[in-house]
PDB file of N, CA, C and O in Angstrom:
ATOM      1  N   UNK A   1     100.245  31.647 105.047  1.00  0.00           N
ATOM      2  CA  UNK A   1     101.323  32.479 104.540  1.00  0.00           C
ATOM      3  C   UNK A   1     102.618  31.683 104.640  1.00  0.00           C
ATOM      4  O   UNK A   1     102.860  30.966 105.612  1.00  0.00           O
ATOM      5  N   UNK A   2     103.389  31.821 103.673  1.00  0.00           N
ATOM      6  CA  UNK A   2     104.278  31.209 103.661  1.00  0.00           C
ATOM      7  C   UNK A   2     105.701  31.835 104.126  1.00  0.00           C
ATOM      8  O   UNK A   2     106.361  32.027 103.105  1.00  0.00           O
ATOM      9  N   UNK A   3     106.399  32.212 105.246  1.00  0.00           N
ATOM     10  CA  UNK A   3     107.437  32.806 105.612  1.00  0.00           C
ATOM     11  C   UNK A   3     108.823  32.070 105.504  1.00  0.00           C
ATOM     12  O   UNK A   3     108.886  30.841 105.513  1.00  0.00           O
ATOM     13  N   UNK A   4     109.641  32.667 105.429  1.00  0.00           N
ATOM     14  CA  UNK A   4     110.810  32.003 106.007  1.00  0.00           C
ATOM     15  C   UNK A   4     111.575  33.236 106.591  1.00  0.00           C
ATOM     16  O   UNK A   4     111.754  34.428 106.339  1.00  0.00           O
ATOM     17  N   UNK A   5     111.983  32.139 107.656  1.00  0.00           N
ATOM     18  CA  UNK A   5     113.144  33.170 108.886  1.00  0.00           C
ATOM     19  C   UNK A   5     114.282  32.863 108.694  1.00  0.00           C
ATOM     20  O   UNK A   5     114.852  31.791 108.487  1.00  0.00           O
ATOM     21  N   UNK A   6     114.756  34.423 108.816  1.00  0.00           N
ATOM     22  CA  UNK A   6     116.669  34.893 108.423  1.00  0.00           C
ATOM     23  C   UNK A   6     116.964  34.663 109.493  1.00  0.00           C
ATOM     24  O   UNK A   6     116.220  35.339 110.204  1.00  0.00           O
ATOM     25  N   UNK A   7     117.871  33.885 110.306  1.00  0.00           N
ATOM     26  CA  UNK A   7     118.757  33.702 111.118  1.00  0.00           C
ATOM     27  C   UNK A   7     120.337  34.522 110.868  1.00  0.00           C
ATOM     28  O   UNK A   7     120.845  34.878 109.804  1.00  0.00           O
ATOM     29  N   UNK A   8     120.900  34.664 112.393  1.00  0.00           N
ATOM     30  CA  UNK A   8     122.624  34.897 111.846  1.00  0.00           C
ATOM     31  C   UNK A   8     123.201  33.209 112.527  1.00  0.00           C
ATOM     32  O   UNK A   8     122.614  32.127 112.567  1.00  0.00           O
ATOM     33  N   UNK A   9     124.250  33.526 112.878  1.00  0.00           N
ATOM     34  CA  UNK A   9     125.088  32.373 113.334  1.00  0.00           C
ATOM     35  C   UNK A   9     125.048  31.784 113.896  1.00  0.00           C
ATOM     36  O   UNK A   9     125.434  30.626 113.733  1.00  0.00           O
ATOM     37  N   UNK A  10     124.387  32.400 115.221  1.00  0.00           N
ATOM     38  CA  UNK A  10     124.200  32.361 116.346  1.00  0.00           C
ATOM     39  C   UNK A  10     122.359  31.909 116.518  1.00  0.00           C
ATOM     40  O   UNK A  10     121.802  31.852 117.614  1.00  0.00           O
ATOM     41  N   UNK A  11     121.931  31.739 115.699  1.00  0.00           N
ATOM     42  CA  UNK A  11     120.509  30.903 115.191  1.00  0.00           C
ATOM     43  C   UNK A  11     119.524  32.476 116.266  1.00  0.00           C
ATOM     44  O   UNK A  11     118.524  32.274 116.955  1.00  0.00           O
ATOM     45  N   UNK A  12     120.097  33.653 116.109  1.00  0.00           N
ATOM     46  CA  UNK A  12     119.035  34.691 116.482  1.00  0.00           C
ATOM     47  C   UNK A  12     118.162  34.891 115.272  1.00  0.00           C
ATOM     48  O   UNK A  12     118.880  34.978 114.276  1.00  0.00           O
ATOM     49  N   UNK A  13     116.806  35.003 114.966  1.00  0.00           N
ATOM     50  CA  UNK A  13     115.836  35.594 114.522  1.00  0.00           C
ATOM     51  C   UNK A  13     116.378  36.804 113.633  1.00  0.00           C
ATOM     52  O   UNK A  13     116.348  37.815 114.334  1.00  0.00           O
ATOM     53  N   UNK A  14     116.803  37.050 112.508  1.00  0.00           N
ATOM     54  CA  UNK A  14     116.629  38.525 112.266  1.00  0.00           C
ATOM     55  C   UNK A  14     116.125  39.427 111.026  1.00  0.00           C
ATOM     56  O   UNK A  14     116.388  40.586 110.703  1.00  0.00           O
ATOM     57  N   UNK A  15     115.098  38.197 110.326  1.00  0.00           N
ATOM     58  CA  UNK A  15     114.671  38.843 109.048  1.00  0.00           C
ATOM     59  C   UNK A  15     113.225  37.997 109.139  1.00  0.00           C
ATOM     60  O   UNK A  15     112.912  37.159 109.984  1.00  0.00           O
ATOM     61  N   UNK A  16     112.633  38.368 108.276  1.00  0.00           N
ATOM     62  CA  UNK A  16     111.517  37.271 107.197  1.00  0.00           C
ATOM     63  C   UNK A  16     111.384  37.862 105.918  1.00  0.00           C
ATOM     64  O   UNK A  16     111.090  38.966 105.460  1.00  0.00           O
ATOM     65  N   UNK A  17     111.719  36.685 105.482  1.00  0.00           N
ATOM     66  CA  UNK A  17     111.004  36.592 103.210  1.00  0.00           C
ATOM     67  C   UNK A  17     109.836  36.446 103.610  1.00  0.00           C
ATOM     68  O   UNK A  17     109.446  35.981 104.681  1.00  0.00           O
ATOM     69  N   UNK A  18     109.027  37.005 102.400  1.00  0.00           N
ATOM     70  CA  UNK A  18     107.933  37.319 102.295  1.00  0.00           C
ATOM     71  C   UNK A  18     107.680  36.639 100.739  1.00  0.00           C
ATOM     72  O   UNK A  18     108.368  36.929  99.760  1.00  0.00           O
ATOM     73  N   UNK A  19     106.955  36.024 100.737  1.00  0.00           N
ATOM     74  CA  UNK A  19     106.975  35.844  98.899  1.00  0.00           C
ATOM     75  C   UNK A  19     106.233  36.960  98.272  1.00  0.00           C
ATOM     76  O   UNK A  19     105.181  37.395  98.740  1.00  0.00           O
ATOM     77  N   UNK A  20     106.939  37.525  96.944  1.00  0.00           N
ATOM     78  CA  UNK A  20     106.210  38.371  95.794  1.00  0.00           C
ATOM     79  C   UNK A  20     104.967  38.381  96.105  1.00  0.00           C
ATOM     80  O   UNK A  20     104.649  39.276  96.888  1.00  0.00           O
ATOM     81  N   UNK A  21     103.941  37.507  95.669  1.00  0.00           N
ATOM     82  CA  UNK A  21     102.805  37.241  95.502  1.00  0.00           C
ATOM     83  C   UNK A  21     102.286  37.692  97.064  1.00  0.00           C
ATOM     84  O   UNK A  21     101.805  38.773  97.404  1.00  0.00           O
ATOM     85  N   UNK A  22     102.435  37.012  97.528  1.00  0.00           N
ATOM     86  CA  UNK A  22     101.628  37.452  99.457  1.00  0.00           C
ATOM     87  C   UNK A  22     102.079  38.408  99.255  1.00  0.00           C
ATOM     88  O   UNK A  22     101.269  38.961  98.510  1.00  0.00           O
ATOM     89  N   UNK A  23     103.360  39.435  99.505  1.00  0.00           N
ATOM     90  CA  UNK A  23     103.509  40.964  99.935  1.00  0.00           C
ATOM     91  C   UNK A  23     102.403  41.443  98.591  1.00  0.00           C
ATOM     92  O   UNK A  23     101.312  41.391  99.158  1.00  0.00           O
ATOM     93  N   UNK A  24     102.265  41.659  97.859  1.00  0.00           N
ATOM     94  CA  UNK A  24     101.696  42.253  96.815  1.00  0.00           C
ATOM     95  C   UNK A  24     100.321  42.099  97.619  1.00  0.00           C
ATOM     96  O   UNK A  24      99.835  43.173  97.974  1.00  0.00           O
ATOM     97  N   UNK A  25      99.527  40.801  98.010  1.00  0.00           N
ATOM     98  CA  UNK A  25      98.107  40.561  97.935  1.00  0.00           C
ATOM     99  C   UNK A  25      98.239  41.197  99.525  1.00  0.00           C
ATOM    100  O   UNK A  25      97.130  41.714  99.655  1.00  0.00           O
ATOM    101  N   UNK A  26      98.925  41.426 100.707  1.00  0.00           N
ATOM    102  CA  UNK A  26      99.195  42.097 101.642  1.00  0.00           C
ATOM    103  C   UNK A  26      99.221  44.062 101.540  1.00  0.00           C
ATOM    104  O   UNK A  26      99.043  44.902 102.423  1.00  0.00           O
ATOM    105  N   UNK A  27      99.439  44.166 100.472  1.00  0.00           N
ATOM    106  CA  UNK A  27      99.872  45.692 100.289  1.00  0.00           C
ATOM    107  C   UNK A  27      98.245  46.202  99.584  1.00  0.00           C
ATOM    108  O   UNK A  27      97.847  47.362  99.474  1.00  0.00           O
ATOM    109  N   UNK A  28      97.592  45.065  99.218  1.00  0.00           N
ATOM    110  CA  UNK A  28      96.355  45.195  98.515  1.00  0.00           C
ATOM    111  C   UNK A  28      95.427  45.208  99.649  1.00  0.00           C
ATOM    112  O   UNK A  28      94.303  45.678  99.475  1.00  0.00           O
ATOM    113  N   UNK A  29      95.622  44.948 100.290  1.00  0.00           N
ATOM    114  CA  UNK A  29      95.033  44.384 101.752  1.00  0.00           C
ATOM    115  C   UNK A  29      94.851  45.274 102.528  1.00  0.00           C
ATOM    116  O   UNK A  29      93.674  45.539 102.772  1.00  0.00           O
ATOM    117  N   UNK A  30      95.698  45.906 103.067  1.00  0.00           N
ATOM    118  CA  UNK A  30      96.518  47.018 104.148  1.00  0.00           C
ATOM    119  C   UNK A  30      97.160  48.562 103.426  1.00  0.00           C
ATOM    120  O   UNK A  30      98.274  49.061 103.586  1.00  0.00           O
ATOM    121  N   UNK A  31      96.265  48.943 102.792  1.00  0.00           N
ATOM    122  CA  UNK A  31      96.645  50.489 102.301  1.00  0.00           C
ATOM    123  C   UNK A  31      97.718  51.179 103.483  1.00  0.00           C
ATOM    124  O   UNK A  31      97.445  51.201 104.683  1.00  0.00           O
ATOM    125  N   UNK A  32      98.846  51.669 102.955  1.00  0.00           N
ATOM    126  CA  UNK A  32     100.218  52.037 103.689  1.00  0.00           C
ATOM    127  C   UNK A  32     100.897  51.148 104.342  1.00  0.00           C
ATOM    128  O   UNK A  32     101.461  51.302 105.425  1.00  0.00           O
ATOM    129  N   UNK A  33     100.843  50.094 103.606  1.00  0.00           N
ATOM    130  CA  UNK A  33     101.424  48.879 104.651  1.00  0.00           C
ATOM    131  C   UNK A  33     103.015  49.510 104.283  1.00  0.00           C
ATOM    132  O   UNK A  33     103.682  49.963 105.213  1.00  0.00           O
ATOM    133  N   UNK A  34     103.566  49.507 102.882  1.00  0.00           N
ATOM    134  CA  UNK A  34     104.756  50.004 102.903  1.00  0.00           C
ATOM    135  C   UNK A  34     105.675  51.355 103.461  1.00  0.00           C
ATOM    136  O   UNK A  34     106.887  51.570 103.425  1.00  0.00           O
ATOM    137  N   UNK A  35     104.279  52.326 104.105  1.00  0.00           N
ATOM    138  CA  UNK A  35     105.228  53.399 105.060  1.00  0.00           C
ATOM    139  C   UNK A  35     106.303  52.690 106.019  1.00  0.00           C
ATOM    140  O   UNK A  35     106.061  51.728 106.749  1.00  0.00           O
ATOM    141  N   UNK A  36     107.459  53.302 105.890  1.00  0.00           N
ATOM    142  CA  UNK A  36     108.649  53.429 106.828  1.00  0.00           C
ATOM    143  C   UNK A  36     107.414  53.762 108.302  1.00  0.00           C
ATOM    144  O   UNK A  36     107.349  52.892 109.170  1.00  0.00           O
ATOM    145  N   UNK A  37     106.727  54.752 108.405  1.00  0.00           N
ATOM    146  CA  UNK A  37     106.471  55.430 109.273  1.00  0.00           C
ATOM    147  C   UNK A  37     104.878  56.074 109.374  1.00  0.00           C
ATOM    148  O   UNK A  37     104.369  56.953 108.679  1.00  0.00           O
ATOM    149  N   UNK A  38     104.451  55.500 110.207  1.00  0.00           N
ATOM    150  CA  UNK A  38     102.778  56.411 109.953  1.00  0.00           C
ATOM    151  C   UNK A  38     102.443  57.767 110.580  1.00  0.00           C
ATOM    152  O   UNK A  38     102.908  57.850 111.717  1.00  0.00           O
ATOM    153  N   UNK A  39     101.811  58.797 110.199  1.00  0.00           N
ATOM    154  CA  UNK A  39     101.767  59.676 110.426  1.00  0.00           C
ATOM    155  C   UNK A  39     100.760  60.146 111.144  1.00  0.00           C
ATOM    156  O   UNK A  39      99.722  60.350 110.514  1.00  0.00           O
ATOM    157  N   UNK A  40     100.760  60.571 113.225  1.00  0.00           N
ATOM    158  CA  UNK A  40      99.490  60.505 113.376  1.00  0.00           C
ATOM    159  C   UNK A  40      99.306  62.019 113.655  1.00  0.00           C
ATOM    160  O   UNK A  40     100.062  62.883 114.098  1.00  0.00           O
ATOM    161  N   UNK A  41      97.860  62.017 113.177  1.00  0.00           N
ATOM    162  CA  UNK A  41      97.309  63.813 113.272  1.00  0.00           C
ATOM    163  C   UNK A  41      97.485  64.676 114.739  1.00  0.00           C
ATOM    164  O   UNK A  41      97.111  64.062 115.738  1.00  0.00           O
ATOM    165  N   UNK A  42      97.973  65.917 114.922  1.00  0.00           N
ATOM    166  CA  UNK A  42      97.985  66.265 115.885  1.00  0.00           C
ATOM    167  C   UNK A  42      97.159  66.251 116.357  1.00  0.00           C
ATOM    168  O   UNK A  42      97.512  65.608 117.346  1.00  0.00           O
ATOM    169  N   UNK A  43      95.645  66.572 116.582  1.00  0.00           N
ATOM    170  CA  UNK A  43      94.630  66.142 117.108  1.00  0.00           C
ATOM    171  C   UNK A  43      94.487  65.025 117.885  1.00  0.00           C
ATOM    172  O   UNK A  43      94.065  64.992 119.041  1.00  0.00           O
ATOM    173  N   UNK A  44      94.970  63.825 116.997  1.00  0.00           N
ATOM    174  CA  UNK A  44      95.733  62.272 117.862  1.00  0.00           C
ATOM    175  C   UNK A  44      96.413  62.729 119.216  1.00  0.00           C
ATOM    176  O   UNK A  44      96.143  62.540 120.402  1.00  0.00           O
ATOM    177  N   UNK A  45      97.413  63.411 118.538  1.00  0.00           N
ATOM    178  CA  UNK A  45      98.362  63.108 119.637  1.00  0.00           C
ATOM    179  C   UNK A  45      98.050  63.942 120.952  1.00  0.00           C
ATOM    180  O   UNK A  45      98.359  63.440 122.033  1.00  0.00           O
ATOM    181  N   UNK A  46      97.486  65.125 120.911  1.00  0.00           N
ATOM    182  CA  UNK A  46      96.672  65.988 121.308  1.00  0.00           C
ATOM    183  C   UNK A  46      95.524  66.105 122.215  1.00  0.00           C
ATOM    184  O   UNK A  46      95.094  67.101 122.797  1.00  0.00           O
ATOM    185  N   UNK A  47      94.926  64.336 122.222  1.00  0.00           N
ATOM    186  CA  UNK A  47      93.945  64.354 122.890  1.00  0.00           C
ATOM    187  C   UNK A  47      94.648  62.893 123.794  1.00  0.00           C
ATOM    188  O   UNK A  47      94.093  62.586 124.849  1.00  0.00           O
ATOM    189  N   UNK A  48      95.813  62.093 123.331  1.00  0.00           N
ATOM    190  CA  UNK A  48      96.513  61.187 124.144  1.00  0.00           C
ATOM    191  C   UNK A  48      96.793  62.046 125.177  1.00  0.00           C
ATOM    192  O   UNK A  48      96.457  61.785 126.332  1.00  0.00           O
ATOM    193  N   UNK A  49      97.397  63.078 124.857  1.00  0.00           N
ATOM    194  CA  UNK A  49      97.979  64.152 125.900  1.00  0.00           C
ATOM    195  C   UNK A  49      97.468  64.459 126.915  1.00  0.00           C
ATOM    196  O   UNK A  49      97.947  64.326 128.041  1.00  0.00           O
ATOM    197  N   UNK A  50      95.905  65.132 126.472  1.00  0.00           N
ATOM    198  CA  UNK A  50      95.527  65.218 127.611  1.00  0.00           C
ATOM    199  C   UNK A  50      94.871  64.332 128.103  1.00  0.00           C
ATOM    200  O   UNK A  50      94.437  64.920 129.094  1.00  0.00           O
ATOM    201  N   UNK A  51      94.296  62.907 128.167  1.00  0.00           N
ATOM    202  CA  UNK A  51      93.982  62.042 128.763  1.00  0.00           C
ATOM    203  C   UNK A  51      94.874  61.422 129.416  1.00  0.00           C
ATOM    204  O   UNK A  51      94.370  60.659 130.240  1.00  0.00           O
ATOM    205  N   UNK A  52      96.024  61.419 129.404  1.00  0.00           N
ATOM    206  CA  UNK A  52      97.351  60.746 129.959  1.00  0.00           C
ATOM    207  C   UNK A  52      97.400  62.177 131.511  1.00  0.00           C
ATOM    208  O   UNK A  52      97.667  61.972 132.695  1.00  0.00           O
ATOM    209  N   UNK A  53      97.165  63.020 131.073  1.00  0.00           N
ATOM    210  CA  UNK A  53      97.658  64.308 132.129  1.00  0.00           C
ATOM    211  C   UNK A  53      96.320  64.361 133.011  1.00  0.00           C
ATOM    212  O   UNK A  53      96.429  64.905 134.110  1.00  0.00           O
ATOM    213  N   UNK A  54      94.827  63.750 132.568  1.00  0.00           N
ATOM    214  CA  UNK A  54      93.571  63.176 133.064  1.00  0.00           C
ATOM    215  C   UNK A  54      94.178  62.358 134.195  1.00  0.00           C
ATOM    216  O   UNK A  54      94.348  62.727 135.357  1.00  0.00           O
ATOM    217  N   UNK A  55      94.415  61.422 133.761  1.00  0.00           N
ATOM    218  CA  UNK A  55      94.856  60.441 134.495  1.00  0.00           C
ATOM    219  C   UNK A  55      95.696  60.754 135.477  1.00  0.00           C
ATOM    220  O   UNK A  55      95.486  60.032 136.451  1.00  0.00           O
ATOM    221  N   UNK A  56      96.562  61.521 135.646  1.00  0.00           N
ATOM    222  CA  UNK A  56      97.891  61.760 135.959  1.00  0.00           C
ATOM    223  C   UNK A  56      97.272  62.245 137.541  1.00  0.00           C
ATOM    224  O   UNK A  56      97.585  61.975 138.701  1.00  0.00           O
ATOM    225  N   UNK A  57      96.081  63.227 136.796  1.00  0.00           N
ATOM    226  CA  UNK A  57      95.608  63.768 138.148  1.00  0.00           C
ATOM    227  C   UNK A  57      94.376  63.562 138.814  1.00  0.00           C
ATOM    228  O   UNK A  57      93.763  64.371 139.512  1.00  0.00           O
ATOM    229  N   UNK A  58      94.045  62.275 138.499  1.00  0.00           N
ATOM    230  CA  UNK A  58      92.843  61.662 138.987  1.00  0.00           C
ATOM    231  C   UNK A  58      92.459  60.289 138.590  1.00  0.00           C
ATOM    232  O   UNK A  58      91.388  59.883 138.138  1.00  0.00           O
ATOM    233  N   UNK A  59      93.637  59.615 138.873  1.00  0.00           N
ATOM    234  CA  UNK A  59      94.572  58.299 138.798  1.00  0.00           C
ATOM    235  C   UNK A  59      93.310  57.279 139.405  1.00  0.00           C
ATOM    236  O   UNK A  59      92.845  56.196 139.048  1.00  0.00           O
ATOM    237  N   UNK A  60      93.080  58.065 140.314  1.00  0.00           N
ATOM    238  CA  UNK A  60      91.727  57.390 141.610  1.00  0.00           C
ATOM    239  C   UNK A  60      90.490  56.749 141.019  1.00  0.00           C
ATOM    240  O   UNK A  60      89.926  55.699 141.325  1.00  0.00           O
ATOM    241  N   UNK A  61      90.200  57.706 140.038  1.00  0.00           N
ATOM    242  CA  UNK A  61      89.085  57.696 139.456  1.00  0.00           C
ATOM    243  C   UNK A  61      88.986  56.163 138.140  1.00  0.00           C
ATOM    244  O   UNK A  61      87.995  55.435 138.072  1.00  0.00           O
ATOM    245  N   UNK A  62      90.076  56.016 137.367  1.00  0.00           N
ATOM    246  CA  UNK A  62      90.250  55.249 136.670  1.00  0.00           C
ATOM    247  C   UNK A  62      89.972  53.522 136.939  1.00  0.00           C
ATOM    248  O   UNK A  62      89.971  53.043 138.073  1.00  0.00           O
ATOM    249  N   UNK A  63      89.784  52.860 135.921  1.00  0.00           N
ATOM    250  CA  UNK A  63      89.054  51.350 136.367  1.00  0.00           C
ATOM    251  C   UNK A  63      89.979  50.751 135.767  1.00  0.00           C
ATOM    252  O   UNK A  63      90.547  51.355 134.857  1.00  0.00           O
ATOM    253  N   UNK A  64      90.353  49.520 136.075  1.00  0.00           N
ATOM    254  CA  UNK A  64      91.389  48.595 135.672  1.00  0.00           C
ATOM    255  C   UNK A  64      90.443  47.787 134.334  1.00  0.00           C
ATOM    256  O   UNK A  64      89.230  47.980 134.251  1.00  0.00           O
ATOM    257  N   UNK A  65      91.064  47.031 133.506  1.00  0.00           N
ATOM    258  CA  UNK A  65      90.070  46.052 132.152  1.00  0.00           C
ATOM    259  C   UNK A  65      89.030  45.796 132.606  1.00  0.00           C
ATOM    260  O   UNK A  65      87.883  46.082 132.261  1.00  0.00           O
ATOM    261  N   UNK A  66      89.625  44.979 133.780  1.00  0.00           N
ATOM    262  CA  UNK A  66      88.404  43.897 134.299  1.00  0.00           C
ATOM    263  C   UNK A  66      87.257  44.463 134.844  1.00  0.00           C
ATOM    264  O   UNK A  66      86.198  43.862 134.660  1.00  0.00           O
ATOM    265  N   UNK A  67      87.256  45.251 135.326  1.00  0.00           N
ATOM    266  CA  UNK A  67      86.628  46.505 136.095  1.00  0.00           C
ATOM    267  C   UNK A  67      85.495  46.823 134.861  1.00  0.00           C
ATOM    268  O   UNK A  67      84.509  46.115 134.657  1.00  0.00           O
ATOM    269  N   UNK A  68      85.804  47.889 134.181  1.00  0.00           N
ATOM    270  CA  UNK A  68      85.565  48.256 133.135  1.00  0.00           C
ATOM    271  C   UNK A  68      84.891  47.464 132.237  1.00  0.00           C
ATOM    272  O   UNK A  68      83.810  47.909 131.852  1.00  0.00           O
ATOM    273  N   UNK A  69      85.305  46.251 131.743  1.00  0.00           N
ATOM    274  CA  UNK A  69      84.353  44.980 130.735  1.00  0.00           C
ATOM    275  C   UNK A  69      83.481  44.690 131.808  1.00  0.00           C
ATOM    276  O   UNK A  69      82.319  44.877 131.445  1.00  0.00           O
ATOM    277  N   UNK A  70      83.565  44.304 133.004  1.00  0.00           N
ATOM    278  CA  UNK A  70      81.995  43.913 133.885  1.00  0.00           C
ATOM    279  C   UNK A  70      81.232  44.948 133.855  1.00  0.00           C
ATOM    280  O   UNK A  70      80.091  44.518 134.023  1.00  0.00           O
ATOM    281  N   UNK A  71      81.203  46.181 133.724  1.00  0.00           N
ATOM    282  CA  UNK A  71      80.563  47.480 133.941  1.00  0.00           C
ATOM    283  C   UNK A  71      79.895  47.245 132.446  1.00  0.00           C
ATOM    284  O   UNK A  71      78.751  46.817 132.289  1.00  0.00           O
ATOM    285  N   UNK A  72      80.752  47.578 131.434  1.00  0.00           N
ATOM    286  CA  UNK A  72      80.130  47.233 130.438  1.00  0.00           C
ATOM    287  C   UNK A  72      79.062  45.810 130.214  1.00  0.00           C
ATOM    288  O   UNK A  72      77.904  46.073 129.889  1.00  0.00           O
ATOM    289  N   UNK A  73      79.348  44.705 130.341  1.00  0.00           N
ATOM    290  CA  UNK A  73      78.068  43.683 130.232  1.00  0.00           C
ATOM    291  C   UNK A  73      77.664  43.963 130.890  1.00  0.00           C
ATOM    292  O   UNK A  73      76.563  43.462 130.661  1.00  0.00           O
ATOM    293  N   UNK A  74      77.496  44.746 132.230  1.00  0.00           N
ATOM    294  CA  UNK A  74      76.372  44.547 133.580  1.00  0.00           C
ATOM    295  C   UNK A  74      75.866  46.086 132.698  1.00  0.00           C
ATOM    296  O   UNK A  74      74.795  46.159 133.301  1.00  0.00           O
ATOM    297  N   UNK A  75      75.850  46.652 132.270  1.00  0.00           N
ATOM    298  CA  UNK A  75      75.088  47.847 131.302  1.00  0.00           C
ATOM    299  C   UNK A  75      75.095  48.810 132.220  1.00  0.00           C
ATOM    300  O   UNK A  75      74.096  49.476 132.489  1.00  0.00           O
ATOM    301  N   UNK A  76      76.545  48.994 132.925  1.00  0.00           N
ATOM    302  CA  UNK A  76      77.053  50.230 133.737  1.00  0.00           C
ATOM    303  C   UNK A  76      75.699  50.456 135.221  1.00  0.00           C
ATOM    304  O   UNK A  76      75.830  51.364 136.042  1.00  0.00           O
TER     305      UNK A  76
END
């Protein structure tokens, strides 16, 4: 891909061009790539909720990555 980076004055980072052609074959690529904003179903958000409030109250119980991926290859 071919980018180029918008700088200001001060040589901070604050854009990228995109060429025509790539954004187009990108938007072909990635259905809603151009939403401002994605929209997630309450159900989504709904079941983050209560697994976060899971957690909240049985913090104990939970496995860290590493934990968790050995459990998984060792076939729990």
């Amino acid at each position: 891909m071919n980018l180029q980076y918008i700088s200001d004055n001060t040589g901070k980072t604050t854009g990228v061009f995109i060429p025509i052609s790539e954004w187009n074959e990108l938007k072909s690529k990635y259905e809603g790539i151009e939403q401002e904003q994605i929209e997630i179903p309450a159900w989504q958000i709904d079941e983050v909720r209560k697994r976060l409030q899971n957690y909240k109250n049985e913090s104990g119980q939970a496995l860290d990555f590493d934990t968790a991926m050995d459990d998984i290859e060792n076939g729990l």
